[in-house]
C-alpha positions as CSV (number, residue, x, y, z in Angstrom):
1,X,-5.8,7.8,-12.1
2,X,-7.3,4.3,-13.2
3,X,-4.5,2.5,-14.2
4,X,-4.9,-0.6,-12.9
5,X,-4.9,-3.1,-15.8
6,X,-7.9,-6.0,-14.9
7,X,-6.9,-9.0,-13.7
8,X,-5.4,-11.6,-16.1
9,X,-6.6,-15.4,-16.8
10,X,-3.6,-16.5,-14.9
11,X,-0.4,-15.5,-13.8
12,X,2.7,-14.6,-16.6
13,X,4.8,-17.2,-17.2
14,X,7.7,-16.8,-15.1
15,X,6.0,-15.8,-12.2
16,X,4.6,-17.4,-9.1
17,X,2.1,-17.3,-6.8
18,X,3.6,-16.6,-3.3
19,X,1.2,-17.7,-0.7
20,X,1.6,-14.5,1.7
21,X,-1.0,-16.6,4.1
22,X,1.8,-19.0,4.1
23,X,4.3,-17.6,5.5
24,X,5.0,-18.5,9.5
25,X,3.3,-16.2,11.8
26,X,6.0,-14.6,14.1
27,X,6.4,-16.4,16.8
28,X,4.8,-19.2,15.7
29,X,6.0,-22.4,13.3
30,X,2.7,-23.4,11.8
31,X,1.9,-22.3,8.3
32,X,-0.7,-19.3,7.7
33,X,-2.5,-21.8,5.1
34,X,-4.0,-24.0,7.8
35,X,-7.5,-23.2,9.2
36,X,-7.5,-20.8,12.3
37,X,-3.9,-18.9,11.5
38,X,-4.9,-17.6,8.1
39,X,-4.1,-13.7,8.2
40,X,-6.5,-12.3,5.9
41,X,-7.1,-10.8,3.4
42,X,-3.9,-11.5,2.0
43,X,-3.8,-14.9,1.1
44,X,-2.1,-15.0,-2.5
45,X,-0.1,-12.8,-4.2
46,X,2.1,-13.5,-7.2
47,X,5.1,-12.0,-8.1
48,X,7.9,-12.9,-10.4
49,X,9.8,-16.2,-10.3
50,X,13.0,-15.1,-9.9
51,X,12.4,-11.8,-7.3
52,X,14.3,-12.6,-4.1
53,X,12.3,-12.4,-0.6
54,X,13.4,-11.2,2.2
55,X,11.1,-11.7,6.0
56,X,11.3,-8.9,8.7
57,X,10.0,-9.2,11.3
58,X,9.8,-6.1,13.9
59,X,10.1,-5.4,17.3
60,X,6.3,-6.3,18.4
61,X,6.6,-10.4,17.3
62,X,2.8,-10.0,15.7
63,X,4.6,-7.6,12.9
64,X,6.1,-8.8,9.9
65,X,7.7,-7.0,6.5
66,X,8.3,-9.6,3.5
67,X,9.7,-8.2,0.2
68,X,10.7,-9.1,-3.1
69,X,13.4,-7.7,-5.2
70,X,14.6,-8.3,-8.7
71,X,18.1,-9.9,-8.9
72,X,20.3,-7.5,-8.7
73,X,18.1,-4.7,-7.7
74,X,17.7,-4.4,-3.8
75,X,16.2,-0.7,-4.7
76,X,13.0,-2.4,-6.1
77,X,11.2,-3.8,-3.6
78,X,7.2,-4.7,-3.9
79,X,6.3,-5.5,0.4
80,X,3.7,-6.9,2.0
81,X,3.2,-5.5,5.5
82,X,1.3,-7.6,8.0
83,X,0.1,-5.1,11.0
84,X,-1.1,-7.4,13.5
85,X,-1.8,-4.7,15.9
86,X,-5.2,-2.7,15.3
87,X,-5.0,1.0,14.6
88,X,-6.9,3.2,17.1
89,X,-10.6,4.2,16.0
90,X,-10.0,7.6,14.6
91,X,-7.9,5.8,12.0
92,X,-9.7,3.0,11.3
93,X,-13.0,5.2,10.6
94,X,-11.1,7.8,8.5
95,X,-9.8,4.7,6.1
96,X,-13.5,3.4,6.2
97,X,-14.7,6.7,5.5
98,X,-12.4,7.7,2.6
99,X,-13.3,4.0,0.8
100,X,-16.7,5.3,0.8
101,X,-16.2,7.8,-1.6
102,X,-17.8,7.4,-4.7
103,X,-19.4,3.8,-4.1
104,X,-21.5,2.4,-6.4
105,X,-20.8,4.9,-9.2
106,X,-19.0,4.1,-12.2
107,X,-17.0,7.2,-12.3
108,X,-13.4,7.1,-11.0
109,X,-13.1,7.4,-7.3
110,X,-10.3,9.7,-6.8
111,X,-9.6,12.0,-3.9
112,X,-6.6,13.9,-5.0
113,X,-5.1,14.6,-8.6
114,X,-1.6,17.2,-8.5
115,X,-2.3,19.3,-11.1
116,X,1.1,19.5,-12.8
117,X,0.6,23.4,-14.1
118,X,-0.4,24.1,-9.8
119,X,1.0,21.4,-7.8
120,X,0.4,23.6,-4.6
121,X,-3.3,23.5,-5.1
122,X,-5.4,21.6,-2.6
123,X,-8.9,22.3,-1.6
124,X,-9.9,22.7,2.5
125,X,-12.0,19.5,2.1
126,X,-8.9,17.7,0.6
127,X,-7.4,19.3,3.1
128,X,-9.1,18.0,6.2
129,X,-9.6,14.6,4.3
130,X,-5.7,13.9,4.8
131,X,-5.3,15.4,8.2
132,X,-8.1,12.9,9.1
133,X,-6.1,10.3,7.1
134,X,-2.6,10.5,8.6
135,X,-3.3,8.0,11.4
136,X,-3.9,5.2,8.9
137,X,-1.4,6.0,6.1
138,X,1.2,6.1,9.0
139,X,1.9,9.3,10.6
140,X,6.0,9.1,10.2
141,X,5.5,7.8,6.5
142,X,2.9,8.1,4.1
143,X,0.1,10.0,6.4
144,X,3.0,12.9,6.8
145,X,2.7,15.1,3.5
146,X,2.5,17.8,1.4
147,X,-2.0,17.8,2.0
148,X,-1.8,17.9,5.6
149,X,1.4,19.7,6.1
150,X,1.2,23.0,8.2
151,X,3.6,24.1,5.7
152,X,6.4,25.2,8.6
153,X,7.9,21.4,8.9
154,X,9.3,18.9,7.0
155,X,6.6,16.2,5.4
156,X,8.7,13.2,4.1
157,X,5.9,12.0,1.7
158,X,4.5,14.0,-1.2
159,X,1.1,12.9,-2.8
160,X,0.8,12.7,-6.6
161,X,-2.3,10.7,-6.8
162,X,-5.2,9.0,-4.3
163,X,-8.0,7.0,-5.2
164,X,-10.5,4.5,-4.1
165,X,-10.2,1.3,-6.2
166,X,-11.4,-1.9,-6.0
167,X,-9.3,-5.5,-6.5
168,X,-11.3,-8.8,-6.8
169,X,-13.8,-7.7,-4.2
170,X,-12.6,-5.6,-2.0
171,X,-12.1,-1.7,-2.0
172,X,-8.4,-0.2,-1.2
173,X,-7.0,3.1,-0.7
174,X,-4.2,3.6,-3.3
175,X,-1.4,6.1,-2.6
176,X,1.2,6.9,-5.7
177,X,4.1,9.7,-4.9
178,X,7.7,9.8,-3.6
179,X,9.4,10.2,-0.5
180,X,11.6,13.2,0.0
181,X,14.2,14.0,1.8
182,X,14.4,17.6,4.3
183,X,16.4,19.6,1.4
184,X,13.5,17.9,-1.0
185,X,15.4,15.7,-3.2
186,X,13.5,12.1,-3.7
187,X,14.4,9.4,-2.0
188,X,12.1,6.3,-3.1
189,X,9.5,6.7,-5.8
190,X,6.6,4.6,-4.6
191,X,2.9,3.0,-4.9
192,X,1.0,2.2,-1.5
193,X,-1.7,0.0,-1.1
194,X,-3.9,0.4,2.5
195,X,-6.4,-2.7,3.4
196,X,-8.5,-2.3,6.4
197,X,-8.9,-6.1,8.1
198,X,-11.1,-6.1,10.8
199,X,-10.2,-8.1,13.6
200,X,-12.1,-9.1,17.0
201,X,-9.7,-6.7,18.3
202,X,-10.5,-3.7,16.4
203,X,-9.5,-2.9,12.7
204,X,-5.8,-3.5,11.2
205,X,-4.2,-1.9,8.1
206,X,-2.3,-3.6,5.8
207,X,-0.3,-2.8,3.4
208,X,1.5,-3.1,0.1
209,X,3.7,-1.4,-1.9
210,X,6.0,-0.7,-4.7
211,X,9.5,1.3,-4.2
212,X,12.2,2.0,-6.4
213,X,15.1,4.9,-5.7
214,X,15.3,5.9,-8.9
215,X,11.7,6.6,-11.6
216,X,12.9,4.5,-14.8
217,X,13.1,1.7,-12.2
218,X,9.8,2.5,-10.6
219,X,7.9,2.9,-13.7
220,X,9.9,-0.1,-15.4
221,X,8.1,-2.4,-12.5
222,X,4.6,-0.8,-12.4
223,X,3.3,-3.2,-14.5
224,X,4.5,-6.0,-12.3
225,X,3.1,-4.3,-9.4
226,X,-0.2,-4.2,-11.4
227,X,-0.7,-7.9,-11.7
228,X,0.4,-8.3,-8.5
229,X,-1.8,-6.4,-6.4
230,X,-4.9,-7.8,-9.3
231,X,-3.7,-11.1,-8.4
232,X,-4.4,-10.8,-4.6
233,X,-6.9,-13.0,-3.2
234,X,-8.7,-12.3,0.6
């Protein structure tokens, strides 16, 4: 899956570039544009004028959630996750490992396709790819799914599509599926960024995504998801 449209000469009219670096580190009041609090490698990202934001921030102060909906439609949202807490090393190496795939070859780097006729089909080195990847997707969310289930309990994500691809620079890991719910109806159709940053600290993942409750919605705002994520500078 290469659908990933290449990045435009500038963005649509009617949207606008939202400086993600910008916005106020918790805790602190200073902007994220000024030299020494710049959280990389998000620094721009632009998204529609008229999307509403939204900042969360979570328990641990150095965590923060923004989102942007369209009016009317708190079901969409495209996120930006700031981490600000480094993942342990298994994690961190299985992202860094997975990004290798395929480098340097011209050849779509994908690490998992659902083949639509045999949707249960999944190779042992797929397999083990996605039990080593769970710590860095997020073991409660996307790292909890149908290629590393033991098949006895409930995963709440199920993969459609993984692959390796690479936005102004810098390779991602990019997750398309749904989550589900435990009697397996869908809850949010989705598209996941993950961004290793490393830190003096260790290595954080980032994130962003696209989610939508219902598919016309989600596939209606793919393409603004698109020049989003092209748009992203680091």
């Amino acid at each position: 899956m290469t659908d990933i449209p290449p990045p435009n000469d500038g963005p649509p009219k009617g949207d606008r570039p939202v400086l993600v670096a910008q916005l106020e580190r918790p805790g602190q009041t200073t902007p994220r544009e000024t030299p020494g609090v710049n959280v990389p490698p998000f620094k721009n990202i632009t998204v529609p004028d008229k999307w509403q934001r939204s900042d969360n921030q979570g328990r641990d102060i150095r965590f923060q959630v923004t989102t942007f909906s369209p009016p009317g439609k708190p079901d969409v949202q495209l996120g930006v996750q700031y981490a600000g807490l480094p993942v342990n090393d298994e994690a961190a190496n299985a992202l860094n490992d997975a990004l290798q795939t395929g480098k340097g070859s011209k050849l779509p780097r994908v690490l998992y396709v659902e083949d639509p006729a045999n949707p249960d089909k999944i190779t042992p080195a797929q397999h083990a790819l996605f039990q080593k990847l769970a710590g860095a997707l997020g073991s409660n969310s996307v790292g909890a799914n149908q290629l590393n289930s033991d098949g006895k309990t409930h995963h709440p994500y199920h993969i459609k599509s993984a692959e390796v691809v690479t936005i102004n620079g810098q390779d991602v890991l990019k997750v398309d599926g749904y989550f589900e719910r435990a009697d397996h109806t869908i809850s949010n159709y989705s598209s996941n960024l993950f961004v290793p940053m490393k830190t003096a600290t260790g290595t954080e993942i980032q994130q962003v995504w696209l989610q939508a409750k219902n598919q016309s919605d989600y596939t209606a705002n793919r393409a603004t998801f698109d020049r989003a994520i092209n748009s992203m500078t680091w």
